[in-house]
Phi, psi and omega in degrees: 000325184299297166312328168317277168319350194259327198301306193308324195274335169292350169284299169311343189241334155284321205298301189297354166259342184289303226265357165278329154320301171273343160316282185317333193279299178304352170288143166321113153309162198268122154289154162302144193268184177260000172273324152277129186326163169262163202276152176316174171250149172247200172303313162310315186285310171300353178276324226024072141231168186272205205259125163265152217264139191283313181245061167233159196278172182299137163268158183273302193285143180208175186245351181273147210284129150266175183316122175268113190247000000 
């Protein structure tokens, strides 16, 4: 009975470092302060277009052609 429990509880106790694990990975990134450089340009800014953003609400509006199916 003693082994149940310890098994259950180690489960129980993995599950809650897991689930702490993908909470920190899944946070909302830090805006840059004013003080620190802007980051090189990559392929995107050569692209023009910006990087999207995950927690911006979606716009309705876009300047790209849609797909011809």
């Amino acid at each position: 009975m003693l082994s149940t429990l310890l098994v259950i509880g180690g489960v129980l106790v993995g599950m809650l470092v897991l689930l702490a694990l993908i909470v920190s990975l899944s946070a909302r990134p830090q805006t840059r302060t004013t003080g620190t450089p802007a980051p090189a340009r990559t392929w995107v800014a050569d692209a023009g277009r910006p990087h999207p953003d995950a927690w911006s609400p979606l716009s309705t509006t876009t300047s790209e052609l849609p797909a011809v199916r």
